[in-house]
C-alpha positions as CSV (number, residue, x, y, z in Angstrom):
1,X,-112.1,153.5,-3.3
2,X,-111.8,155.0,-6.7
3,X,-109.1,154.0,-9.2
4,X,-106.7,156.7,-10.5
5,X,-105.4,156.6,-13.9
6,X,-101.9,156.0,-12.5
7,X,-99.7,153.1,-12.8
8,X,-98.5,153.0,-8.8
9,X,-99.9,150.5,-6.7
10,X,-103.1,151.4,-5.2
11,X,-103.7,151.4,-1.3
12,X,-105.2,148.1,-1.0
13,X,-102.0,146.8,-2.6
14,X,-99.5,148.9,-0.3
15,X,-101.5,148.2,2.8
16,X,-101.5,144.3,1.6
17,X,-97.8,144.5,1.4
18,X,-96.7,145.9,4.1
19,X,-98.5,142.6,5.7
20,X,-97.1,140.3,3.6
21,X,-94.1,138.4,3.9
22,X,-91.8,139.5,1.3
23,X,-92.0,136.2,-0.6
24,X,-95.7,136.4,-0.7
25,X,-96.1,139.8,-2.1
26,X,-93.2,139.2,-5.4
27,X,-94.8,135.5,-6.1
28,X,-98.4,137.6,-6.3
29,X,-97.0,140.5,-7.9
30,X,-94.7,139.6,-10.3
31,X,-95.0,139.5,-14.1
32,X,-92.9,137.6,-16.5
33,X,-89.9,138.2,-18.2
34,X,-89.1,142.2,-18.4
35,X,-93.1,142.3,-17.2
36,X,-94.7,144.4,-20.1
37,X,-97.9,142.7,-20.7
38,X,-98.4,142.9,-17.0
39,X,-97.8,147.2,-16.9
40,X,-99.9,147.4,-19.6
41,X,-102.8,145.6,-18.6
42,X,-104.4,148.1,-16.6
43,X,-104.0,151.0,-19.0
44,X,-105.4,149.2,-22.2
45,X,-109.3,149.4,-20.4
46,X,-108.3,153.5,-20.0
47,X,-107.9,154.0,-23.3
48,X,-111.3,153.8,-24.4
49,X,-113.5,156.5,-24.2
50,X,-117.8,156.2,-23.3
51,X,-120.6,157.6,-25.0
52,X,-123.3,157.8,-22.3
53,X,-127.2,157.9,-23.4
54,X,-128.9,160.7,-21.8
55,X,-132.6,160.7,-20.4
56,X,-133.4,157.0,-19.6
57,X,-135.1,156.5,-16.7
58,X,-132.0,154.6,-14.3
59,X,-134.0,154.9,-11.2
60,X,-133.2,151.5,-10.7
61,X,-129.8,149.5,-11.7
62,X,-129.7,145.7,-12.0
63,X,-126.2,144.4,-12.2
64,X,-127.4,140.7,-11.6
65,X,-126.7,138.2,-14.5
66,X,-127.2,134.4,-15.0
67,X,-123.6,132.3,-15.7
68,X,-123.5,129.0,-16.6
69,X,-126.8,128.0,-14.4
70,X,-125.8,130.8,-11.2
71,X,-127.4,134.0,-10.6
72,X,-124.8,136.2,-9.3
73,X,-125.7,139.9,-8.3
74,X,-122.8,141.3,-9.9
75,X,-120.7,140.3,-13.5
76,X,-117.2,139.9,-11.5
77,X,-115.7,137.0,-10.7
78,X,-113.1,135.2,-8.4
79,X,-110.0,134.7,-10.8
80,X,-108.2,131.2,-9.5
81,X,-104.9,132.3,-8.1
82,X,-102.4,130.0,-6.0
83,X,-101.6,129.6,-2.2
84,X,-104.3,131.9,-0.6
85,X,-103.3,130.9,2.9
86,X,-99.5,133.3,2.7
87,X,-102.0,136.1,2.6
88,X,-104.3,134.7,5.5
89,X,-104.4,131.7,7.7
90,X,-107.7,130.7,6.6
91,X,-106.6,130.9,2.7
92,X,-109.2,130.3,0.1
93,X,-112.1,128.9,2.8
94,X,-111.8,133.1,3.8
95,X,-111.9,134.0,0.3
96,X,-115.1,132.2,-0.6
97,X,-116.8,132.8,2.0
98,X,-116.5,137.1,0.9
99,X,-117.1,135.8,-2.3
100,X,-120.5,134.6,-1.2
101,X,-121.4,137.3,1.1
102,X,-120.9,140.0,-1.8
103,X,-123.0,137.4,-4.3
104,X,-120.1,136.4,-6.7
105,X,-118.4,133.3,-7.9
106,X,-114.9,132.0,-6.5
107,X,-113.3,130.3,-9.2
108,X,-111.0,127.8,-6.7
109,X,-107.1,127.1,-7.9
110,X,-105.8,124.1,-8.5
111,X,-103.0,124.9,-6.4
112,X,-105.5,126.0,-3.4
113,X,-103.7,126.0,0.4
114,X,-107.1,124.9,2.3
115,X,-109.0,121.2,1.1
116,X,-111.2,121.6,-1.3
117,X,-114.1,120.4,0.6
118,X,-113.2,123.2,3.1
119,X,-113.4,125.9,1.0
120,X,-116.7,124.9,-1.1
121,X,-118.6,125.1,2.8
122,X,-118.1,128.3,2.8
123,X,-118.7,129.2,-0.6
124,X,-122.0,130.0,-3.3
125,X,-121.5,129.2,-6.3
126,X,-117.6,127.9,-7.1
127,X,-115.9,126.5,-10.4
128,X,-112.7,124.7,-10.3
129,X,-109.9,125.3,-12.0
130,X,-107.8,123.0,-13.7
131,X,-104.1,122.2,-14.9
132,X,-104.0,119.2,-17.2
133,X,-100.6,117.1,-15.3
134,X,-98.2,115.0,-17.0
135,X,-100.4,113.0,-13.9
136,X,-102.9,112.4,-16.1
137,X,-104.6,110.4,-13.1
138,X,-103.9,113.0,-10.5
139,X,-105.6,115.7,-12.7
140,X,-108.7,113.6,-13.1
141,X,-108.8,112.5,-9.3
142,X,-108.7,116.0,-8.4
143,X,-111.6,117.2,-10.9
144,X,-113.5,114.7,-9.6
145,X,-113.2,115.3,-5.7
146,X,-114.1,118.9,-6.9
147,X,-117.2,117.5,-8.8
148,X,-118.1,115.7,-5.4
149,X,-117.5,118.8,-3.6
150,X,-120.0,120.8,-5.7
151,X,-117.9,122.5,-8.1
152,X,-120.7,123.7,-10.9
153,X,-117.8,124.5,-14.0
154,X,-114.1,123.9,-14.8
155,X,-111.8,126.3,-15.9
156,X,-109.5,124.6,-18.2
157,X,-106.1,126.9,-17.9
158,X,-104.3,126.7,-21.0
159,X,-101.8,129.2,-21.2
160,X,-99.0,127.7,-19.2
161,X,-97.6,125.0,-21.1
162,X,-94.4,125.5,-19.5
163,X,-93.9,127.9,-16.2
164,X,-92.5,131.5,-17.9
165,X,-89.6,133.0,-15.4
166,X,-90.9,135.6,-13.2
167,X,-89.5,138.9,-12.8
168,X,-89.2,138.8,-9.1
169,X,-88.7,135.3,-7.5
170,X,-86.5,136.5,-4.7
171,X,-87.7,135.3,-1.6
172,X,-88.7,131.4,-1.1
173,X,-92.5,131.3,-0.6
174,X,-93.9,130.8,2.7
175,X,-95.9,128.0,2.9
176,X,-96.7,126.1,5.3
177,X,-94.2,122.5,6.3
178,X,-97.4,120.2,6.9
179,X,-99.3,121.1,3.6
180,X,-97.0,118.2,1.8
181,X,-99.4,118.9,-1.6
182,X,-99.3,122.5,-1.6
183,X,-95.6,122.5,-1.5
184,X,-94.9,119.8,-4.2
185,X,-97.1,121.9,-6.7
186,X,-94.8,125.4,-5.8
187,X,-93.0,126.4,-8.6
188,X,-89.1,125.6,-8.7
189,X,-90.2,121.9,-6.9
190,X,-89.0,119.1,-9.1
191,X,-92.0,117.2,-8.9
192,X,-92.3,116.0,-13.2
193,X,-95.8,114.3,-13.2
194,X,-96.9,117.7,-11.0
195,X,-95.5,120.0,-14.0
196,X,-98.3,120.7,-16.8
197,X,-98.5,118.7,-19.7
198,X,-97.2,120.5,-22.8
199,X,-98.7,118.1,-24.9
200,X,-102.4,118.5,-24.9
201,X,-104.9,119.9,-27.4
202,X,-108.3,121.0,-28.1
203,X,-109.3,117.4,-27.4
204,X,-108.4,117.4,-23.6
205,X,-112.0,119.5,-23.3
206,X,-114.2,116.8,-24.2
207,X,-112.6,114.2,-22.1
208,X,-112.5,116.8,-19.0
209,X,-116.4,117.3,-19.3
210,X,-116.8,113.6,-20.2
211,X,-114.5,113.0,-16.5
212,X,-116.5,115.4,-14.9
213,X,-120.3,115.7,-16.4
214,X,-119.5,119.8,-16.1
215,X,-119.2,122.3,-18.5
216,X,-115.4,123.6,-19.0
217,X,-114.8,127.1,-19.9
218,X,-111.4,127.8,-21.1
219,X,-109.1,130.3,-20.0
220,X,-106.1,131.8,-21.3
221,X,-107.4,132.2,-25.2
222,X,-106.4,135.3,-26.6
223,X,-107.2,134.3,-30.7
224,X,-110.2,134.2,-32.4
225,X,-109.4,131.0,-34.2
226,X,-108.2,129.5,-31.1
227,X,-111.5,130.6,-29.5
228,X,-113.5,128.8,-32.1
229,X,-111.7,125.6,-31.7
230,X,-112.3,125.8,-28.1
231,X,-116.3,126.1,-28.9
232,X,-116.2,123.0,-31.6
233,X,-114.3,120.9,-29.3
234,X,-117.2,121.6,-26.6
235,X,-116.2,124.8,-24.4
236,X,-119.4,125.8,-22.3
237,X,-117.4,129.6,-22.0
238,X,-114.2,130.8,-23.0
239,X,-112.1,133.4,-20.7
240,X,-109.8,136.0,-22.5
241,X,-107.0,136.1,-20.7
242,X,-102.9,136.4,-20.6
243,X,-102.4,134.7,-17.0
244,X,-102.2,138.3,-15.7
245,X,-98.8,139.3,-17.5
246,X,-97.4,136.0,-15.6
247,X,-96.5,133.8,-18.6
248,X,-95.8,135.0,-22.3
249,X,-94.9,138.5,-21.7
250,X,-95.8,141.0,-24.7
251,X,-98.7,139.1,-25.4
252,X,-101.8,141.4,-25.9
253,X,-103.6,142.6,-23.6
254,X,-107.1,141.5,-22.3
255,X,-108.4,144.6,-23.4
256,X,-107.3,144.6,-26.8
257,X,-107.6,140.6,-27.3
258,X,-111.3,140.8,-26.1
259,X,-113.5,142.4,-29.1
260,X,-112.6,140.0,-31.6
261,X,-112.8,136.7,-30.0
262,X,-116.3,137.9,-28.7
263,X,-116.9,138.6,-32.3
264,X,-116.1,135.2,-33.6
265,X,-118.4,133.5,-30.4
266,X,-121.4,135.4,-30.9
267,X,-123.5,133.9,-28.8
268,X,-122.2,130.6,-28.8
269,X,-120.7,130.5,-25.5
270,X,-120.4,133.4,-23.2
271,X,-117.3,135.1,-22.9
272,X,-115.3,136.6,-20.1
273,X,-112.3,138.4,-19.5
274,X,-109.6,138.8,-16.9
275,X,-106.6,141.3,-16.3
276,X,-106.4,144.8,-14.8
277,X,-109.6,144.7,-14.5
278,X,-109.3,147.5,-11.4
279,X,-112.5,149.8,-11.3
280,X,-116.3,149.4,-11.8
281,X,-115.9,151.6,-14.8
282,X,-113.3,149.3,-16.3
283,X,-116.0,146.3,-15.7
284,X,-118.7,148.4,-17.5
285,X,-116.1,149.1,-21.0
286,X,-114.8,145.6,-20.8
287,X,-118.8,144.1,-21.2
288,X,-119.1,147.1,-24.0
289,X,-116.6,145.1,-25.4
290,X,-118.5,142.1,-25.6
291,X,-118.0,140.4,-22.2
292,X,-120.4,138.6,-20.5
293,X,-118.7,139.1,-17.0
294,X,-114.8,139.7,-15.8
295,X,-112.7,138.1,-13.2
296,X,-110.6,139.9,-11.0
297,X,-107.3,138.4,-9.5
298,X,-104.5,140.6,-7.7
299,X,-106.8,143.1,-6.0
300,X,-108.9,140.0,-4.1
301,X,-105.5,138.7,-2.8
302,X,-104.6,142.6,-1.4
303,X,-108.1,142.7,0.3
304,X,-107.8,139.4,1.9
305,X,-104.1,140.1,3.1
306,X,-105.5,143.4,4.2
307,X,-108.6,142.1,6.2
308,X,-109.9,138.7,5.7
309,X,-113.1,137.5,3.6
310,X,-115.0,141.4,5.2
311,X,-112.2,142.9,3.1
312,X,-113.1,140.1,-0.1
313,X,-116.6,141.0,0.4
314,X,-116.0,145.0,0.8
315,X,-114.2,144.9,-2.2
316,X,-117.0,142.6,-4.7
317,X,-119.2,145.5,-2.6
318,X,-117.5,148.6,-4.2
319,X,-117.1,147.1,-7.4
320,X,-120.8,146.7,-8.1
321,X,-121.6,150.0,-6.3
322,X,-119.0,151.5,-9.1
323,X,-120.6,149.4,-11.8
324,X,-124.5,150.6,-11.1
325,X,-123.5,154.4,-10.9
326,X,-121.3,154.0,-13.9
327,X,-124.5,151.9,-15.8
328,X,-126.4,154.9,-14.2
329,X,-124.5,157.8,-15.7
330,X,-124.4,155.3,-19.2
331,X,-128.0,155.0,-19.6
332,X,-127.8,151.4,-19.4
333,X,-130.8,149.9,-16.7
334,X,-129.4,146.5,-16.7
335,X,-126.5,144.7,-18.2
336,X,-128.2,144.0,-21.4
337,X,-128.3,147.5,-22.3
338,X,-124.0,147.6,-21.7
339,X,-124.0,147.4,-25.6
340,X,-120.6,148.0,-28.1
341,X,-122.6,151.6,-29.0
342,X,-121.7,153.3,-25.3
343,X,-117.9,153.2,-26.6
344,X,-116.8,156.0,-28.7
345,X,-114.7,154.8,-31.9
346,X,-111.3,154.5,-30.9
347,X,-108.8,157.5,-32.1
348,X,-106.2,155.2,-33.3
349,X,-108.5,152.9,-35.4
C-alpha cells in the first residue's frame, strides 16, 4: 500500500480499529497532551525534497545492512511498544515471529503480554527494551532473564521520566485478569517501585551493560549534547526518538532532531530513528539524513490487529519493496550510497 501525503489514518489503521476494542485502539493511538508532536511526526519526513542520480546501473538493489552484530535484509526495525496481546491473542510471540519471516529485528517491550522466553522462540534477532524502575532489582532481574533468553542489545528508554497524560485515555485497557505482571505495569496502577525512576543519569548505561555483558543503545535522545554523553558513558547506538508524540508534546520531531545528532556521532555509534516513519520513501530520506536504520511502531500494531504475524510480515515486506524501488529511482545500489547529497537543500534553510 502506498502512503498519501494526508494526515487521515491510513487503511491498515481503520481496518485495525474497527477490530480493536475501543480501549486498545486510544491507548495505541493517542499522543500526549493537545498531541502536536504526534500530528506532526509524519509530515516533517514530507517536507524534504530528493535529488535522484541518473544513469547508475540499479539492476540490482541491496537493502541488507549489519546492526550491532545482525544481518537484517532490510534497515527497519520493530519499535518496543506495550501489551501486544489486546491487538492479538498471541501478542508479541505473533509479532516476532513476522518480524523474522520478513528478516527484521523485534525490539521486545518491557511491558510485553507474552513471557519473554515465549516470544524470543519465535523470533531472529531481538533486543530488549528497558525502563530503569524505582525496582532497581526488578529492572536488573528482568534484563537478565532477557540476556538468558538471547536478547543480543538493550534499548535503554529514557524519555519517560514521569508518564505524560494522554490525550485519549477513555476506555480501561483490556488486558487479560491472569497476566498479574502485565497489569501491575499498566499505566494509572499504583504500583511505586513499578513506576520509572526519575532519578537516573548517564551513568545507569554502564552499569546496564556491566548487568547484562550487551551493548545498550539509547532511545529517546533528541540533543546533540545529550547524544554525546550517551556515547562517552558507553552507548553501543543511540535512537532519535520523541516516544512517538506520547510523552513531551511539542518536542521536535524525529525528522528534524535527526541530522544533527548524527552529526555530532559520526561514526561513533550508529544511529537510528523512530516516528512516522510510514513509507519506504520516508525510510530512504530518514537514512539521507544520517540514519543507519529506523524503527517503526503504530503501523506493526494495525497489521497485527489486522491479521496476525502474515500481516507483521506483509508489512516489513512492502516496506523494503518501497525502499529498493525508491533506492532504484535514487541511484543508490545499496544503502551505502543513501548519502546526505540525494536531499535537495531545504527551502526554509
Amino acid at each position: 500500500m502506498h502512503e498519501s501525503d494526508n494526515a487521515a489514518p491510513d487503511e491498515d489503521e481503520r481496518s485495525a480499529r474497527a477490530r480493536l476494542d475501543p480501549g486498545a485502539y486510544d491507548f495505541y493511538a493517542t499522543g500526549a497532551a493537545g498531541e502536536v508532536t504526534l500530528r506532526e511526526a509524519e509530515q516533517s519526513w514530507r517536507t524534504h525534497r530528493l535529488l535522484p542520480r541518473i544513469l547508475r546501473d540499479v539492476s540490482a538493489v541491496d537493502t541488507g545492512l549489519d546492526l550491532l552484530g545482525s544481518r537484517l535484509s532490510l534497515p527497519v526495525l520493530l519499535a518496543p511498544t506495550a501489551f501486544h496481546t489486546m491487538a492479538h491473542p498471541s501478542g508479541e510471540t505473533a509479532t516476532a515471529a513476522g518480524a523474522a519471516a520478513a528478516g527484521s529485528l523485534l525490539v521486545l517491550s518491557s511491558r510485553t503480554t507474552r513471557p519473554i522466553e515465549e516470544v524470543a522462540a519465535a523470533a531472529g534477532a531481538w533486543w530488549y527494551q528497558v525502563y530503569v524502575l524505582r525496582d532497581r532489582d526488578l529492572t536488573f532481574s528482568q534484563v537478565e532473564r532477557a540476556v538468558r533468553a538471547g536478547a543480543s542489545a538493550l534499548v535503554l528508554t529514557v524519555d519517560a521520566p514521569v508518564v505524560a497524560r494522554k490525550a485519549r485515555r477513555s476506555h480501561p485497557l483490556p488486558l487479560a485478569d491472569g497476566d498479574l505482571r502485565t497489569r501491575a505495569m499498566a499505566p494509572g496502577t499504583r504500583s511505586p517501585d513499578r513506576e520509572q525512576d526519575p532519578s537516573i543519569g548517564f551513568d545507569i548505561i554502564g552499569e546496564l551493560k556491566q548487568v547484562s555483558g550487551l551493548p545498550v543503545v539509547v532511545k529517546g535522545v533528541l540533543r546533540p549534547d545529550d547524544a554525546r554523553s550517551c556515547v562517552r558513558a558507553g552507548a553501543a547506538g543511540i535512537i532519535v526518538s520523541n516516544h512517538g508524540g506520547r510523552q513531551l508534546d511539542r518536542a521536535l520531531s524525529s525528522a528534524a532532531a535527526l541530522p544533527p545528532v548524527a552529526a555530532e556521532v559520526g561514526d561513533d555509534v550508529p544511529v537510528l530513528v523512530d516516528g512516522g516513519i510510514r513509507s519506504g520513501i520516508d525510510v530512504l530520506t530518514a537514512l539521507a539524513l544520517g540514519a543507519r536504520a529506523v524503527l517503526i511502531g503504530r503501523p506493526v500494531l494495525w497489521a497485527l490487529a489486522t491479521g496476525g504475524s502474515t500481516s507483521v510480515r506483509d508489512l516489513l515486506t512492502a516496506r523494503r519493496a518501497e525502499l529498493a524501488e525508491a533506492m532504484a529511482l535514487a541511484g543508490a545500489r545499496d544503502l551505502r550510497e543513501v548519502t546526505a547529497d540525494l536531499l535537495a537543500p531545504r527551502r526554509d534553510a
